[in-house]
Kinemage of the C-alpha trace (Angstrom):
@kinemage 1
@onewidth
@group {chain A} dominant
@subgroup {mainchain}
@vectorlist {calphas} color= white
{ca unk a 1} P 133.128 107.078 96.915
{ca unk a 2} L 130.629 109.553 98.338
{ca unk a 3} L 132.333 111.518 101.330
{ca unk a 4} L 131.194 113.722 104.151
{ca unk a 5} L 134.368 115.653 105.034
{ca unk a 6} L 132.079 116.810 108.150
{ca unk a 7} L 131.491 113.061 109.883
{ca unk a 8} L 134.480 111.869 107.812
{ca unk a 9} L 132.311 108.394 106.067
{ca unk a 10} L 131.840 107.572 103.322
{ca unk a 11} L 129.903 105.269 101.098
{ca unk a 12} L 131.894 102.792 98.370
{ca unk a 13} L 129.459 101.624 95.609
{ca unk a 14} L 130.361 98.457 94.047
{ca unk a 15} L 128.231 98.044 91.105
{ca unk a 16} L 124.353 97.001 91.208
{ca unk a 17} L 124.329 96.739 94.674
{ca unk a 18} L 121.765 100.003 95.615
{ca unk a 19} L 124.092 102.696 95.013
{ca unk a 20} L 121.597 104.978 93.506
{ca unk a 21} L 119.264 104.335 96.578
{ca unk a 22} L 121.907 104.453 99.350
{ca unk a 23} L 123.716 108.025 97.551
{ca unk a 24} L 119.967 109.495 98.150
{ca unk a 25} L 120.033 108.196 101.365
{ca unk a 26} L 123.636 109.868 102.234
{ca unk a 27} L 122.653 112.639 101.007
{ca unk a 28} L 119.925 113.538 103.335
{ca unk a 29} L 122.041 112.449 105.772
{ca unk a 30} L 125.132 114.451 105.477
{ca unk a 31} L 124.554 116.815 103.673
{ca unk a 32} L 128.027 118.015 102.648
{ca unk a 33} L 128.824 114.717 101.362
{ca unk a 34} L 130.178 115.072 97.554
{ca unk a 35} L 131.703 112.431 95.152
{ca unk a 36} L 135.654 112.173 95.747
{ca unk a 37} L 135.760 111.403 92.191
{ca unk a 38} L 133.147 113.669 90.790
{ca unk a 39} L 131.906 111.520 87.573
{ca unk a 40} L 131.898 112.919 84.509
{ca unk a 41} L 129.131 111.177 82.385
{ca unk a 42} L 126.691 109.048 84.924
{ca unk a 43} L 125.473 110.108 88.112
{ca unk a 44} L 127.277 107.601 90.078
{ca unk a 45} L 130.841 107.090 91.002
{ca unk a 46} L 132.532 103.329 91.343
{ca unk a 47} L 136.151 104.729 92.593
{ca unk a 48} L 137.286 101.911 95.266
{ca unk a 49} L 138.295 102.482 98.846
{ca unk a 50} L 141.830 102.519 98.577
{ca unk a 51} L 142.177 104.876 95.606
{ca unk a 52} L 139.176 107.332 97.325
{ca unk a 53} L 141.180 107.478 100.524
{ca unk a 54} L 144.404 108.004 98.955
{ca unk a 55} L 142.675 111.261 97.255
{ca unk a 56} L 141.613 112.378 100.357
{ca unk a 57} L 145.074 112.224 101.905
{ca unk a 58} L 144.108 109.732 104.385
{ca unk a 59} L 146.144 106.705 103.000
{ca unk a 60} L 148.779 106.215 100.493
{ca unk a 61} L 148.680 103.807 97.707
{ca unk a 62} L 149.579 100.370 98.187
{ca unk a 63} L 152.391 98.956 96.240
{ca unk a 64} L 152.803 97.262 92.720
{ca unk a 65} L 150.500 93.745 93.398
{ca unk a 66} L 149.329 94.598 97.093
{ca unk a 67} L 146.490 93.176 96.593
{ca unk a 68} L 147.572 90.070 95.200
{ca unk a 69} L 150.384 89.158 96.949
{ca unk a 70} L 150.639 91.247 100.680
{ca unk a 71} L 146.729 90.952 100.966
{ca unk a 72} L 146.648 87.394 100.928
{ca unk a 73} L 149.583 87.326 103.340
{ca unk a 74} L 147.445 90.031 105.409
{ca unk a 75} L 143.987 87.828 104.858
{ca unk a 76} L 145.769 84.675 106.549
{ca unk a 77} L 147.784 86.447 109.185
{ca unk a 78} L 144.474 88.826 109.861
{ca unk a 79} L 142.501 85.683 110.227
{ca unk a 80} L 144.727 84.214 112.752
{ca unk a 81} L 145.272 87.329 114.673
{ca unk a 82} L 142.194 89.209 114.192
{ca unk a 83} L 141.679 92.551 113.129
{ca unk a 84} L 144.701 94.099 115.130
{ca unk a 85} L 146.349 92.909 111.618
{ca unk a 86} L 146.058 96.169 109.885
{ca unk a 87} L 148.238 98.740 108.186
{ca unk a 88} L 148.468 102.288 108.887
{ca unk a 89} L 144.925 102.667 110.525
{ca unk a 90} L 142.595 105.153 109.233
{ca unk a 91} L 139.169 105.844 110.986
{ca unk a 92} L 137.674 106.693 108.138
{ca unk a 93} L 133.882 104.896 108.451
{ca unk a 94} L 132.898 103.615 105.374
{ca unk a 95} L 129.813 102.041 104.212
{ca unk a 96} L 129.157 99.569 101.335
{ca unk a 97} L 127.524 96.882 100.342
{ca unk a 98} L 128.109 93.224 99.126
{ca unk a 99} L 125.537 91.118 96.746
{ca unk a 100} L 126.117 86.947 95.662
{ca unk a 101} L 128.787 87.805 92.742
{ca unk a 102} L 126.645 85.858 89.982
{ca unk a 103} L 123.623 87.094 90.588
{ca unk a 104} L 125.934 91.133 90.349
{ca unk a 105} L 126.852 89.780 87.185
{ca unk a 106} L 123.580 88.747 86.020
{ca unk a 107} L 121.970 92.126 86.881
{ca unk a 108} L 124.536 93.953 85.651
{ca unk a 109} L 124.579 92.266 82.509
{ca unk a 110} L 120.645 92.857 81.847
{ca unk a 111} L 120.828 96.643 83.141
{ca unk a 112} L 123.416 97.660 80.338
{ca unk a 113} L 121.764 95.604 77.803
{ca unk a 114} L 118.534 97.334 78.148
{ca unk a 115} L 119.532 100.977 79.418
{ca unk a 116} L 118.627 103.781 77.100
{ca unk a 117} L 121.869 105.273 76.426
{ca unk a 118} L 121.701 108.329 74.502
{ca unk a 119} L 125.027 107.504 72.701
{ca unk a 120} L 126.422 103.486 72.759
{ca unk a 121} L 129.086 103.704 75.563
{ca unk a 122} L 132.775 103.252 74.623
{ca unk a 123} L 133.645 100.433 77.284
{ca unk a 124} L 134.123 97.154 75.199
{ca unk a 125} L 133.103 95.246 78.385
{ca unk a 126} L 129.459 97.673 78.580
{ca unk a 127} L 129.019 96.925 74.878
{ca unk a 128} L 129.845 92.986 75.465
{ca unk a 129} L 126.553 93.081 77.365
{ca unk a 130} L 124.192 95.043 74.882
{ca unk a 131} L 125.933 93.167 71.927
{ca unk a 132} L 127.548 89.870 72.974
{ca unk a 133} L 126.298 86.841 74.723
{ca unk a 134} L 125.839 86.479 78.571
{ca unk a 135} L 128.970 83.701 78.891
{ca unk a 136} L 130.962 85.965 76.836
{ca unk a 137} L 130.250 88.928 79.582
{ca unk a 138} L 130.609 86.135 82.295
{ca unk a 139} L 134.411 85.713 80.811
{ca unk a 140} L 134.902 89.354 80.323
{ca unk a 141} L 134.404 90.170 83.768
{ca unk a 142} L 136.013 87.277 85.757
{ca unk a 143} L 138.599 85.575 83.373
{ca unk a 144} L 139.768 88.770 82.144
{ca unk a 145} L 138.672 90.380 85.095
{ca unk a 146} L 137.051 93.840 84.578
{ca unk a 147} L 134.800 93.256 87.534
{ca unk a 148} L 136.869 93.966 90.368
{ca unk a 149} L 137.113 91.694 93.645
{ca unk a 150} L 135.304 92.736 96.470
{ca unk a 151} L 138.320 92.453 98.604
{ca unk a 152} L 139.825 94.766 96.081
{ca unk a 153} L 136.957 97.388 95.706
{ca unk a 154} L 137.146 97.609 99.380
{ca unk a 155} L 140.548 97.230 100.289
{ca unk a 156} L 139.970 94.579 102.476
{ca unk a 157} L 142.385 94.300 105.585
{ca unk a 158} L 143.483 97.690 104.248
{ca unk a 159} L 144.179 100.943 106.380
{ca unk a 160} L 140.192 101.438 107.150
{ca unk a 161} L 139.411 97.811 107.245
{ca unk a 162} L 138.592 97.904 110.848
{ca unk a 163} L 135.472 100.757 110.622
{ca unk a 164} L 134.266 98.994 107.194
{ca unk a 165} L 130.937 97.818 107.331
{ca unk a 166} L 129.749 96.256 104.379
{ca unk a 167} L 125.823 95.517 103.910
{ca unk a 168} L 124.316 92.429 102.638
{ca unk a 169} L 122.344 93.508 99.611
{ca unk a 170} L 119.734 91.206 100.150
{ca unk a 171} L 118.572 92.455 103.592
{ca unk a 172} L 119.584 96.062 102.763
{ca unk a 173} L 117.255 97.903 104.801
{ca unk a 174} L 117.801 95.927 107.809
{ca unk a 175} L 121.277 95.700 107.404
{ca unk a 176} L 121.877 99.452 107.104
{ca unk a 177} L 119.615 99.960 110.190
{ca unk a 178} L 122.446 97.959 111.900
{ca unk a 179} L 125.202 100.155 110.560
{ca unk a 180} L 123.268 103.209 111.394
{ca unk a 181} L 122.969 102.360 115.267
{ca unk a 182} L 126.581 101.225 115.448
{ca unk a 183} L 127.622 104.612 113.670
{ca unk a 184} L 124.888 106.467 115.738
{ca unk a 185} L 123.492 108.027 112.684
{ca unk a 186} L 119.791 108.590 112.673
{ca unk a 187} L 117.957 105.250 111.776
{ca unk a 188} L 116.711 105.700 108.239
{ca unk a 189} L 113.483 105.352 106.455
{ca unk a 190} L 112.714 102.454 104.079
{ca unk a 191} L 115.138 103.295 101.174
{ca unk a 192} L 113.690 104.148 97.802
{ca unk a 193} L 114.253 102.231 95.233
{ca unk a 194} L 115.933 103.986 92.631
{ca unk a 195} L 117.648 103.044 89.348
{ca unk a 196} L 116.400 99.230 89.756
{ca unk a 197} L 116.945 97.316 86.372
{ca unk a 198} L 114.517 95.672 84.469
{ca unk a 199} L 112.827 92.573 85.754
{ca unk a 200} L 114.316 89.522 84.087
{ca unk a 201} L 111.830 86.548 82.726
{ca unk a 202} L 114.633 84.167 83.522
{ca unk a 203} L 115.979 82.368 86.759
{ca unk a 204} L 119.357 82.704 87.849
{ca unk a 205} L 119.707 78.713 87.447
{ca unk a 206} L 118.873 78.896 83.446
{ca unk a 207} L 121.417 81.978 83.508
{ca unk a 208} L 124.021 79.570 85.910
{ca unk a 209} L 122.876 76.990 83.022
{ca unk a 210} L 124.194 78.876 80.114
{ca unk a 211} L 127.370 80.503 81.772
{ca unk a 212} L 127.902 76.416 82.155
{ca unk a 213} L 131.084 75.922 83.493
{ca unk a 214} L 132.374 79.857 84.169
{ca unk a 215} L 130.435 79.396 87.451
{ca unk a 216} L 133.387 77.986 88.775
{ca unk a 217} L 135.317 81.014 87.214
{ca unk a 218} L 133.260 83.245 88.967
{ca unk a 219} L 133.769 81.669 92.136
{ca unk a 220} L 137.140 81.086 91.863
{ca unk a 221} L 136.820 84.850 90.885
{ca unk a 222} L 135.331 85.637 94.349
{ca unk a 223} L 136.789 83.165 96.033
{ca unk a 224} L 137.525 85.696 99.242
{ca unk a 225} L 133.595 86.404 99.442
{ca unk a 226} L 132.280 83.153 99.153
{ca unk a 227} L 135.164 81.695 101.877
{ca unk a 228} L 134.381 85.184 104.290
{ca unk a 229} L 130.983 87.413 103.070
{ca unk a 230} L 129.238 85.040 105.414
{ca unk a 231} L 130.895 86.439 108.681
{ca unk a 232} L 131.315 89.675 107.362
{ca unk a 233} L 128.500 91.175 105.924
{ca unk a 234} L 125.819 93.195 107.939
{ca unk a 235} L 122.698 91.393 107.774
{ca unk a 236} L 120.197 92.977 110.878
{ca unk a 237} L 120.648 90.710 113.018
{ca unk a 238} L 124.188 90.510 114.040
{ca unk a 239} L 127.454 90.966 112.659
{ca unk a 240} L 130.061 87.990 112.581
{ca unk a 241} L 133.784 88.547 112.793
């Protein structure tokens, strides 16, 4: 997470949703802001919301399967209850953003396959991409699940659940003109479009074609955003729940 100590927000960056646009963005906005996780090879840091707050002392970790087993509990009951449901409240405001979880999978898959690495990375699942075929990735990241959840990424119902605000990737500018009123930061510019992969000659349906049935893995993977994205997610217009 990139975090301004000064305003105390951050901004989470799940994978091939903007990040590299948005952390140019934050950082003509705050200045001061600097990776919690400072990362060591790439420009761009992917440390979730839970563990960033936890290094900034403003949460403690959750416990063995919290995710798994109390966050459902705390989905249902939050649901039911509304978002008084929450543990140990931090006001910590974070930003992040949320894109349709096949079509993250699709661009991540094509980014790493054609990215110029100076050296062949070391992740198995990176090299599954430049090496393998795209259902094998599809089954590397949701059946043996190195993609994390979004609900996991950003500790959804979590201790700074309630002053999340989570983008829709496909109306990005709008929807961070939203979060920017709410937040009363200064309305940005068009963002620039940075780091953008390489334009694929395919469709998503021939891709959804050849993944054949691990579509329903991936959306049994991401079950929580297809059941909730849609009254979550900052769009520009209005935001739901």
């Amino acid at each position: 997470m990139l975090y301004s100590r000064n305003h105390d927000i951050g901004f989470a960056h799940y994978p091939k949703t903007g990040g590299h646009s948005l952390v140019a963005w934050f950082r003509s906005v705050f200045p001061d802001a600097a990776f919690v996780e400072p990362p060591e090879q790439y420009s761009i840091s992917h440390l979730p919301v839970r563990a960033s707050l936890v290094r900034l002392g403003r949460a403690t970790a959750p416990a063995q399967g919290f995710c798994n087993r109390t966050g459902r509990l705390l989905a249902r009951t939050a649901r039911r209850l509304g978002a008084g449901m929450l543990v140990t409240h931090c006001p910590t405001r974070i930003i992040g953003v949320m894109r349709e979880p096949f079509e993250t999978i699709v661009s991540l898959f094509e980014y790493w396959r054609h990215y110029p690495f100076e050296t062949e990375p070391g992740s198995q699942f990176m090299l599954l991409a430049r090496r393998g075929t795209f259902p094998e990735f599809v089954r590397a990241a949701v059946i043996d699940r190195n993609l994390l959840k979004y609900e996991v990424f950003f500790d959804a119902y979590g201790p700074a659940w309630q002053t999340t605000r989570l983008i829709d990737f496909a109306h990005l500018d709008a929807g961070l003109a939203d979060v920017c009123r709410e937040f009363r930061i200064a309305a940005p510019a068009p963002l620039q479009r940075l780091n953008v992969g390489p334009s694929r000659n395919r469709t998503l349906d021939s891709y959804r074609t050849e993944a054949g049935p691990l579509v329903k893995d991936v959306r049994r993977h991401f079950r929580w955003y297809y059941d909730n994205a849609a009254r979550i997610m900052v769009r520009g217009d209005r935001r739901c729940g």
